[in-house]
N, C-alpha and C positions, 0 to 999 in steps of 0.2 A: 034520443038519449032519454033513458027513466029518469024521475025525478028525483031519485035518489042518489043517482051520480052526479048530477048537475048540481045539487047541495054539498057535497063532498067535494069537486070540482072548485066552487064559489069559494070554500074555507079556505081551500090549498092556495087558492089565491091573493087570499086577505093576509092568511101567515106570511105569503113569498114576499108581497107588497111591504106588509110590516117590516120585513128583515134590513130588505134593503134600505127603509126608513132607519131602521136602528143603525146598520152599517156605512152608511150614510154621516147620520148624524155623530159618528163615533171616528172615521177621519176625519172629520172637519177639525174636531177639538183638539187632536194632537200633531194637528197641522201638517196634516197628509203624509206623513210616517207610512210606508209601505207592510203591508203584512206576508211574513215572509212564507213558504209555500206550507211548512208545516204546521204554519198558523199561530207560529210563535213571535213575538213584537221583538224586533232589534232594539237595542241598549241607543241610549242618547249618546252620538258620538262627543269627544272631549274639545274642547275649544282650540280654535287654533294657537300660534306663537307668533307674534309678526316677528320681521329682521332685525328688529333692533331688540329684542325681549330675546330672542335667538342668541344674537353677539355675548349680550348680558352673561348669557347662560354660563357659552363657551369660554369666555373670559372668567368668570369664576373660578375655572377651572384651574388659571394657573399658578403656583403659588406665588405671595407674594412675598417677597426680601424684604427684611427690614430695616433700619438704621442698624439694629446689632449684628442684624446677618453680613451685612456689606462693611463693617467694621473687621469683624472677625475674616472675611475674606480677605482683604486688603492687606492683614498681617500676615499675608501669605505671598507678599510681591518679594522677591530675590533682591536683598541687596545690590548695588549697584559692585559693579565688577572695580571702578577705582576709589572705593572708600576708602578718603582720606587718609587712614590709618592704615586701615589691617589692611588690604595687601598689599601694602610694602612690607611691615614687618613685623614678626611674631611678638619681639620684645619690644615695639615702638606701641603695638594697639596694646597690651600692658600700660605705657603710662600712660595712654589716652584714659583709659577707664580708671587712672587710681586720682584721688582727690590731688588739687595741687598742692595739699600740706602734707609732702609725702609723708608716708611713716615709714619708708627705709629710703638708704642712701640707693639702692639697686632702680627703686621706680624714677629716680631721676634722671638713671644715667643711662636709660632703656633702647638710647639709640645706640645699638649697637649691631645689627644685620642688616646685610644688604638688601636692599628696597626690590621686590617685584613687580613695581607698577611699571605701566607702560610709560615710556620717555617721555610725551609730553601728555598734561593734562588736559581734560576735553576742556573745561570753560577755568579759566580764570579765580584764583581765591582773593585774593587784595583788589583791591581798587584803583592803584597806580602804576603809572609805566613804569618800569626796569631803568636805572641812571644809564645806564650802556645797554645799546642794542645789536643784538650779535650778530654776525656775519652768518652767511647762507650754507657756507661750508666751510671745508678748510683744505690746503693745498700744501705741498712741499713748499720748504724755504733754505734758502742756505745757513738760516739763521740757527737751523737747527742740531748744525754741526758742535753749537758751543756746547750741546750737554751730552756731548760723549765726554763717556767717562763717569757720569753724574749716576746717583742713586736719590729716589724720590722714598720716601718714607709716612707712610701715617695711617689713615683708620680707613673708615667704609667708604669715605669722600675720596680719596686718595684709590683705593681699589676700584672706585668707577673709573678713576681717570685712567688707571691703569687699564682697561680693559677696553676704551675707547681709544688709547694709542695702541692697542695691540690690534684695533680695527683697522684705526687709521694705516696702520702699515702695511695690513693684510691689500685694502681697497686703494689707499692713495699714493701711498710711497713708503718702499721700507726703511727710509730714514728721517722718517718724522720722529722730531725731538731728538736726532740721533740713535746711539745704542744706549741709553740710557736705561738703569735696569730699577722697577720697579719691588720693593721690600714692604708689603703694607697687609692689615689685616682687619677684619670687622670685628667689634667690640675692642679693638685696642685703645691704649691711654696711657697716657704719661703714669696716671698713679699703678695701672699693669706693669710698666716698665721699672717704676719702683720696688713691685711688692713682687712682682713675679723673675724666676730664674728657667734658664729650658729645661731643668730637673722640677720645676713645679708641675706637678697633675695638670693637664687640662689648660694648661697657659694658654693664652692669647699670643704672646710674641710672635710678630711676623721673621717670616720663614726664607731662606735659602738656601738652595740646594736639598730640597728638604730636611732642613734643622731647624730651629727656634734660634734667636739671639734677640739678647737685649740691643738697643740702640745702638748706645756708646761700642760695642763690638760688631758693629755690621761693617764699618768701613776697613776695617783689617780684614773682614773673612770675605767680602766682596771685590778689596785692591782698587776701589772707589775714589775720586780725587775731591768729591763736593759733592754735599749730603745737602740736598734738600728736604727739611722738614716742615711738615705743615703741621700749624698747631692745631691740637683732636679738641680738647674744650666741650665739644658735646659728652663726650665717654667722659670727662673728668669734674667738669663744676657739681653733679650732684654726689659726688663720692667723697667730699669732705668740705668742712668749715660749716658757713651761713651763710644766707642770703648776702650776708654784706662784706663776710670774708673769703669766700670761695676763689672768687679770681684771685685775687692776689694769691693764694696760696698754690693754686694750680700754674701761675706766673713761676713762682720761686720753683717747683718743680721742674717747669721748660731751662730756668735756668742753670740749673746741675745738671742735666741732662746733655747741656750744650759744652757746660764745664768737663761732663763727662768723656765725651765726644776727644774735643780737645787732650784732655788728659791722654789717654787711649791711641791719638793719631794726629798727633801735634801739628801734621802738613795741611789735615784734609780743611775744606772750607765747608763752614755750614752756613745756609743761607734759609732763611726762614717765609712759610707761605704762609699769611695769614687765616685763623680759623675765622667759616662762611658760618653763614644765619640760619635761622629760621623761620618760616614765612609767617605771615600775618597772625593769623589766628591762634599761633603756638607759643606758649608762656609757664612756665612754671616757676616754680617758689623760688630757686637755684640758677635750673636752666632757661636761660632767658637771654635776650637778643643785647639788654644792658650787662650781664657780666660779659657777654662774649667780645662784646666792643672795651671791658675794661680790659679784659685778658688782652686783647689784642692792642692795647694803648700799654699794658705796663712792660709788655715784650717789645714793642716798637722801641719803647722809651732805652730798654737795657741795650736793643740793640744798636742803639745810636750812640749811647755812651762806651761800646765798646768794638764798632768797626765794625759790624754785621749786619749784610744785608738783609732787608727786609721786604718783601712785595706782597702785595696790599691785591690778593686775586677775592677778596671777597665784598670791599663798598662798590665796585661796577657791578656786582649782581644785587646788589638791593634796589628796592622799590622807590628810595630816595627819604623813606621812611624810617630809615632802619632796618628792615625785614629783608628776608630772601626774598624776589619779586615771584610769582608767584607763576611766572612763565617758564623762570628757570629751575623750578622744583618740581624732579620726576615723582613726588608723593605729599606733593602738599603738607610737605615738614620740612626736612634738612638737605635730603638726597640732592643730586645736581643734573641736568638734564643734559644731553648730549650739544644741543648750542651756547651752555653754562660752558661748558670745556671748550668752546670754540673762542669763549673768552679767553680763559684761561690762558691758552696757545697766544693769542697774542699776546698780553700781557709779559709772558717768559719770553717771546720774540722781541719783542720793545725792552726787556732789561736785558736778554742776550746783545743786543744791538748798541745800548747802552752803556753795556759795561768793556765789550771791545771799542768802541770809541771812547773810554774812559769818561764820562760824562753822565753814569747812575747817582742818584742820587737817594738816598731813602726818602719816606713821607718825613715832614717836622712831626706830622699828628696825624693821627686818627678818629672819625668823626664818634663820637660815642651815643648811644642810645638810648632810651626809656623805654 
């Protein structure tokens, strides 16, 4: 080889040596980082995320509720299907919501349509047992022979009873309570039977045959031998006087009424069902479980002084308290449950029983309330 390629040679050498010195020393520093084919350097990959920085992430993600979100939702849970009130009755949850200083006589006397709750309530409103505790069911009696003939008379309390003897006949026997025929209507009251005629618009008077009649003429257009009436008292303490006169004044009405009666069909007999309570928790200005117990003290008292039977079908269904016991109220108000009337039945059985052995006697008194 000339000596001049062998110096050309020697360069080429020192340059190739050098390079790979440089390239060399040039991964070392970026801690052997690959160069990729086009000779272009890859980007620093991005740090990892361990599992729990991960979860973090994901969680993030979802929103969260607050105390006002979960407030505002919750006003969206469906009233309970047997509140108290409304559904039993259109005009009874009316004077749930009116103040108890009514401002018309109407909010007081609001019990007046028949209840849609179911017969018994799921848990209990009072505290105490019921004075009477009612039988499982109810069966034919011969006992019930004494009320043919008879006409039963009165308001929404009285139309349940009605509609549970018309069961009882259908399922147990068609002569429970005999043929006794029932005359009674929702919203009625004495002070209706006063102010209203069957030419009045829109009366309340309960009906036969379909026609309207006031009281005093049911036992002529029915040929009826004994009128049982049960005093309404719910329809009528808020419809007149005060707080402190209402009973007595709705008293003197049961007793023209009876006057009336007489007047009208001098043979027939009336015999009087005392008016039932209301449960615990139910009080207003008027109507309240004290006038109801006076009403039914100053009618017991007239009935004693003038030969007229009286039965007492509503202190076996209180709590012992006063109050309607709160097992025999199909609405957690007034209503009556289907083994309230199994009292009922006996009670009219025991004075049927009573009065053919000659040996009825009325209550001296009745217990009165606060």
């Amino acid at each position: 080889m000339s000596k001049p390629l062998r110096v050309i040679f020697c360069l080429l050498s020192v340059v190739l040596v050098a390079s790979m010195t440089v390239a060399c020393a040039f991964l070392w520093r970026n801690g052997g980082s690959a160069v990729k084919p086009n000779g272009n350097e890859s980007k620093t990959p991005a740090p990892e995320i361990s599992i729990e920085e991960s979860s973090s992430a994901e969680e993030s993600t979802v929103p969260v509720i607050s105390e006002d979100s979960e407030q505002e939702e919750s006003s969206f849970i469906p009233e309970s299907s047997d509140s108290e009130e409304e559904s039993s009755v259109a005009e009874s949850s009316e004077e749930e919501s009116s103040s108890e200083e009514e401002s018309s006589l109407e909010e007081e006397s609001s019990v007046t349509v028949e209840s849609s709750e179911p017969d018994e309530p799921e848990r209990p409103i009072g505290g105490t047992d019921p004075v009477v505790v009612a039988p499982n069911g109810i069966s034919a009696s011969e006992l019930d022979e004494y009320f043919n003939e008879s006409l039963f008379v009165g308001h929404s309390v009285m139309v349940h009873f009605s509609t549970r003897t018309s069961g009882w006949r259908t399922k147990v026997s068609p002569d429970i309570l005999g043929n006794a025929l029932f005359c009674c209507t929702s919203s009625f009251s004495f002070y209706n039977n006063e102010h209203q005629t069957p030419d009045t618009p829109d009366n309340v008077l309960p009906k036969y045959r379909g026609s309207a009649y006031n009281i005093e003429n049911l036992p002529e257009a029915t040929g009826r031998k004994t009128v049982y009436l049960g005093l309404m008292g719910l329809n009528d303490l808020g419809m007149v006087g005060t707080a402190d006169t209402c009973a007595e004044i709705v008293a003197e009405e049961v007793f023209r009424c009876i006057e009336a009666i007489k007047t009208n069909s001098p043979d027939t007999e009336v015999v009087i069902l005392a008016a039932t309570y209301l449960t615990r928790d139910k009080s207003f200005t008027k109507l309240n479980n004290r006038n109801m117990s006076l009403l039914n003290k100053y009618v017991l008292d007239y009935c004693n002084e003038n030969g007229i039977a009286f039965i007492d079908v509503a202190t076996p269904l209180t709590d012992g308290g006063g109050y309607l016991a709160s097992v025999y109220s199909s609405d957690a108000y007034c209503h009556l449950t289907e083994r309230a009337y199994y009292i009922w039945m006996d009670i009219l059985r025991d004075y049927a029983a009573k009065k053919t052995a000659g040996t009825w006697a009325n209550p001296e008194s009745i217990p009165l309330f606060e």
